[in-house]
N, C-alpha and C positions, 0 to 999 in steps of 0.2 A: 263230539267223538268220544266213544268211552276210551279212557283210560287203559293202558295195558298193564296188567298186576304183576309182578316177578316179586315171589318170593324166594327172597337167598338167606341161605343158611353156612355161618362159616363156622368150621368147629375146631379148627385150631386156639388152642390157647395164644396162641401169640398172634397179635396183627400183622406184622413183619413176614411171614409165614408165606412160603412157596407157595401154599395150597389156596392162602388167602388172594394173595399176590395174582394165580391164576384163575379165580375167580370173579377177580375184580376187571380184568382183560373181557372175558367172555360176558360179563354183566353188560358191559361198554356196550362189547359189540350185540349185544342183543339189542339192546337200547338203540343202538344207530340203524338199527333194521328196517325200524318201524316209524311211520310217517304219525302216527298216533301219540297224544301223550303218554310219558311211562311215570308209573306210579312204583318206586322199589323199597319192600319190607325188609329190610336187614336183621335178621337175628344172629347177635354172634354170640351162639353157644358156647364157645371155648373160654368167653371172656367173661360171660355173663351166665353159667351155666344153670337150666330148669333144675327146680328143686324134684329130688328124689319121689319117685311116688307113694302117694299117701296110701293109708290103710282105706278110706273111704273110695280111691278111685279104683282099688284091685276088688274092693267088693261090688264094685258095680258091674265090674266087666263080668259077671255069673249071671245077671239079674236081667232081662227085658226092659228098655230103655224106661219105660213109663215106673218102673217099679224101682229103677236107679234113683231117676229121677228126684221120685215121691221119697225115697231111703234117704237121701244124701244130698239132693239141692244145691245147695251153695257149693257144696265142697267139690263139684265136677266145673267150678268156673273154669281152673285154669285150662285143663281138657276143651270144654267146651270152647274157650276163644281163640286156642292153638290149631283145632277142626276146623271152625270156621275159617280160620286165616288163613288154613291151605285149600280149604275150597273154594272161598275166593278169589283166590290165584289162578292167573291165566300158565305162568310158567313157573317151576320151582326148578332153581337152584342151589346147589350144594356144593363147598366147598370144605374140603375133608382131605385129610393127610391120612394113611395107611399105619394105623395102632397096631401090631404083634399080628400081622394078616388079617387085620379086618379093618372094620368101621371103628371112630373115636367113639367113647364113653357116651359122650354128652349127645354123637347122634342119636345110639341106639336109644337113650332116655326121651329125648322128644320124638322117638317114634314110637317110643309104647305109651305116651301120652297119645301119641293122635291116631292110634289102632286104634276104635275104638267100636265096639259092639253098639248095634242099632244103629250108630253115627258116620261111621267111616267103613262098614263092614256090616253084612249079614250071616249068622250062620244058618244053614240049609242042610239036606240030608244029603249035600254034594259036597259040604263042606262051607270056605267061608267064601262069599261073593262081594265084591268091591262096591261100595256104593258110590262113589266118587269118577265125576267124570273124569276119563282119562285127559293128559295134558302132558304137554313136551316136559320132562326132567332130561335135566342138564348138570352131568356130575364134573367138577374140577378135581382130580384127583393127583396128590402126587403120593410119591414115595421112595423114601433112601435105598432101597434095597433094590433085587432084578427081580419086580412084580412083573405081571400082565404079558407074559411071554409065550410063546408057542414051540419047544414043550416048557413048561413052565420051568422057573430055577427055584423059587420060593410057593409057597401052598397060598394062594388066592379064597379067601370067606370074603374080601370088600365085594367083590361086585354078584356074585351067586345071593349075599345074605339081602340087598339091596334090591335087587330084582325080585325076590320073595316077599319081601315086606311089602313094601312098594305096590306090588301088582298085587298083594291082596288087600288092599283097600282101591286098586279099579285104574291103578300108574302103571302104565306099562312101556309109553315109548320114551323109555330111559336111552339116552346118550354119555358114553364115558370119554371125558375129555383126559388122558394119562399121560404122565408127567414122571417115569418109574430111575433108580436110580441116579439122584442126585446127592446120594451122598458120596458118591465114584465121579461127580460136577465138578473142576475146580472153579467154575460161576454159575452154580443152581439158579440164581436169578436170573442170569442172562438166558440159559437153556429154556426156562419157563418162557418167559418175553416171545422166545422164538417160537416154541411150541403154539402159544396164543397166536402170532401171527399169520402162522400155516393153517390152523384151525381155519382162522378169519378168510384165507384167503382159498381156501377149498370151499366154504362157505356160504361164499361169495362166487364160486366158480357155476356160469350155469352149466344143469342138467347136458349131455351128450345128448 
């Protein structure tokens, strides 16, 4: 039986971390889903964060892949095995805490690594088209403040800039798992824990 791929991406700097914390719940419960073996790619960007991009990877992204290529070679490795790693992947998850209303640092850096012209993306006179099959994304998201509201209290770029990025390399059936003011918690952990369990247990709830 093949293998099922989950790749998770946590970008908090600290392991300890609410964001971590609730993404490590929902990995679980992905994992206990399936009668199949799981195979899990951990990248913790917060901890171990991708080096900044090179002058040779922003000159490629002008050039037609064949002509990158022939240009610069070697020096699209890292680009190149970060691509493949997510298209390898059956599911990608993300575990991200809410920087100044957006995404952390270190996500947006491994997504302009793995936008990648001819490789994870086409351009056309419609614009860019995803080359990448779509596949479940699964966002852990917390934050200290009153995100994700209806009308909102704080201004929202995490999940609008994610859903653009995302779907234009071919990601589109993004899931946001939200986790919003815990810094108003007097037990941010315990609140998470529970949050994962409602998740797991709607999850688990069949279809009507």
């Amino acid at each position: 039986m093949k293998p099922v791929q989950i790749l998770h991406l946590e970008c908090s700097p600290r392991p300890e971390a609410c964001s971590s914390r609730l993404g490590r719940h929902l990995s679980a419960a992905l994992q206990a889903e399936t009668t199949a073996p799981v195979q899990v790619r951990l990248r913790a960007l917060g901890v171990e964060p991708l080096p900044a991009l090179s002058a040779a990877y922003a000159g490629s992204l002008i050039l037609p892949i064949a002509q990158a290529r022939a240009r610069y070679g070697e020096q699209l490795a890292l680009s190149d095995a970060l691509c493949e790693e997510l298209a390898a992947s059956d599911v990608l998850l993300i575990s991200a805490p809410v920087h100044n209303f957006g995404i952390p640092a270190v996500l947006k850096n491994w997504i302009d690594w793995v936008v990648r012209r001819d490789v994870t993306f086409a351009l056309t006179a419609e614009g860019k088209i995803g080359l990448l099959a779509d596949r479940p994304v699964l966002v852990a998201v917390t934050s200290g403040g009153a995100m994700f509201r209806d009308p909102p209290a704080q201004p929202d770029f995490f999940r609008p800039y994610l859903r653009a990025a995302l779907g234009g390399v071919g990601l589109t059936r993004i899931e946001f798992v939200e986790a919003p003011g815990l810094a108003f918690s007097a037990a941010p952990e315990e609140a998470v824990d529970a949050l994962a369990r409602d998740w797991i247990r709607r999850r688990a709830r069949p279809a009507a």
